[in-house]
C-alpha positions, 0 to 999 in steps of 0.5 A: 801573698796577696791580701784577702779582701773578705777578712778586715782588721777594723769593725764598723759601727753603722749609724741609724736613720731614716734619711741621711740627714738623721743618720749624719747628726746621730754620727755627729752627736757621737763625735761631740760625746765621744760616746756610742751608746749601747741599745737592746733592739734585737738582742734577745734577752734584753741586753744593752750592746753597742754593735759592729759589723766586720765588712770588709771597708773595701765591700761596702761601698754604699754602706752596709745593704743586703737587698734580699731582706733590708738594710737599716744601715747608713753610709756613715759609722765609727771603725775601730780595730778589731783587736782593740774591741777583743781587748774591751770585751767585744766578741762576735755574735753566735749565729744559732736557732732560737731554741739553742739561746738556752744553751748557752751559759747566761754569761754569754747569752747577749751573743746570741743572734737568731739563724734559721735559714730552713725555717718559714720565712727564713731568719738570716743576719750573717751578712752582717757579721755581727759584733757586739760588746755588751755595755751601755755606753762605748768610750772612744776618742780620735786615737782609737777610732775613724770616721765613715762617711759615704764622700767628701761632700758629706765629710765636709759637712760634718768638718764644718759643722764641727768648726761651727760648734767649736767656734762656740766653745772658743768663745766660752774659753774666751769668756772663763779664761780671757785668754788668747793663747788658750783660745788658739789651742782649740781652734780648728782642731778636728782630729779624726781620721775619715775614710770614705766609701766613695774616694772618687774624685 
């Protein structure tokens, strides 16, 4: 039986930013923290999430874009496997009407995403495909996550922008231990996993 193409076992996180630029260093700044922090844009009720989508990486080539209302989203992002976010307490949102926010117990309420597709203007975010997973601040590490980026261009880039830092930090090794053998151990040692958007030649 062939593989379905509308359901995927990963989850993206989609960076933000007004150009590519902006979005690319917001991605950078997560890989050097190893940290995706959590916001309340959006979410009712204030609640500070850290939020994915689950398209599928094979429909997304330029990125997560619904032209029909907008997209806020870049071509860049951080994937993890879906389970492993269940096991985190990451859920996906509930699709409901304002009114039906009050329903739910107070638990479970940063879930809540506005749907009204017979309301004036419509209100529609299900091509997102929400996740969330309600913290202020996501630990991940290369074992657990992916990168996303839109082409080997961009991938290049944050590559050498990261051997640019570590260069830095090899030269703090250098100073606080003196040491060529522990130098060593930190060079050219970028460990994430990157999947393009864009894998043509």
């Amino acid at each position: 039986m062939a593989a379905r193409t509308d359901i995927s076992s990963y989850l993206i996180h989609f960076t933000k930013g007004q150009k590519l630029e902006e979005a690319f260093n917001n991605l950078c700044s997560i890989i050097s923290s190893c940290t995706v922090y959590g916001s309340n844009n959006f979410i009712k009720g204030g609640s500070n999430c850290v939020c994915f989508s689950e398209a599928p990486i094979g429909c997304i080539s330029n990125g997560l874009i619904n032209n029909e209302y907008y997209s806020k989203y870049s071509p860049f992002g951080i994937m993890v496997k879906k389970d492993w976010l269940f096991y985190h307490g990451g859920r996906p949102v509930i699709y409901q009407t304002e009114e039906e926010f009050n329903l739910l117990p107070e638990g479970q309420r940063w879930r809540h995403m506005t749907y009204n597709p017979i309301s004036v203007p419509p209100v529609d975010f299900t091509w997102e495909r929400e996740w969330r997973i309600l913290t202020a601040e996501l630990s991940i590490n290369p074992a657990d996550c992916s990168i996303i980026m839109p082409n080997a261009d961009w991938a290049d880039a944050l590559i050498m922008k990261h051997r640019d830092s570590q260069e830095w930090e090899i030269q703090e090794y250098k100073t606080i231990f003196q040491d060529e053998t522990i130098v060593e151990l930190f060079r050219n040692d970028f460990q994430w996993t990157i999947y393009l958007l864009d894998d043509r030649d």
